[in-house]
C-alpha positions as semicolon CSV with decimal commas, in nm:
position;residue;x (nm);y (nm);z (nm)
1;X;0,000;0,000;0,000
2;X;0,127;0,352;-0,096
3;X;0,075;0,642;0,135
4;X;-0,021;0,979;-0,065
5;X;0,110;1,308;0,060
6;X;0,029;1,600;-0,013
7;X;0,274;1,804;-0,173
8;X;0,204;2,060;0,085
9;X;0,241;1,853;0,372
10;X;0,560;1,724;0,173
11;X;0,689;2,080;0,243
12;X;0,622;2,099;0,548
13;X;0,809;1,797;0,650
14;X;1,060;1,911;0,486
15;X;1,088;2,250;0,617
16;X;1,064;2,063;1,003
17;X;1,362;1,877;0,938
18;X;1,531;2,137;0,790
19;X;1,496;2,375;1,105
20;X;1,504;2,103;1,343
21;X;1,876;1,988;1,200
22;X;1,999;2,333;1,236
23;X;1,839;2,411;1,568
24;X;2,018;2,090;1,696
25;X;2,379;2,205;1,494
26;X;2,319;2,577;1,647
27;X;2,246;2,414;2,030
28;X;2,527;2,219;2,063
29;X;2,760;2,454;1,903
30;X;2,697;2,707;2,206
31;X;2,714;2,432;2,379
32;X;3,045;2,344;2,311
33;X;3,212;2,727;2,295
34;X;3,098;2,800;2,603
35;X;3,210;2,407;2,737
36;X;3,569;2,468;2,586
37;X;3,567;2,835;2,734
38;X;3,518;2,723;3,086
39;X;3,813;2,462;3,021
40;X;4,024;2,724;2,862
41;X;3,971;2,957;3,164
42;X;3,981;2,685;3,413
43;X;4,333;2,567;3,268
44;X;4,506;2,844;3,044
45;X;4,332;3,152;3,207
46;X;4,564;3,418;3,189
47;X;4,660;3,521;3,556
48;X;4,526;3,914;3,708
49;X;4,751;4,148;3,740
């Protein structure tokens, strides 16, 4: 059996995954600069003086 869909609803999927792929690319890239910035700090900080 064949599902139809609707070429509308075939843009919408589309258009989800699209945003959901870069809303997961854009999280964990903030993620990870402010991860690495806390270990940079927390290990190479440069001292006050």
């Amino acid at each position: 059996m064949i599902a139809y869909i609707d070429p509308g609803l075939g843009g919408l999927v589309v258009q989800s995954l699209i945003a959901g792929c870069l809303t997961v690319v854009y999280f964990f890239r903030n993620s990870f600069a402010k991860l690495f910035g806390f270990i940079k700090r927390l290990f190479g900080g440069k001292s006050k003086e």
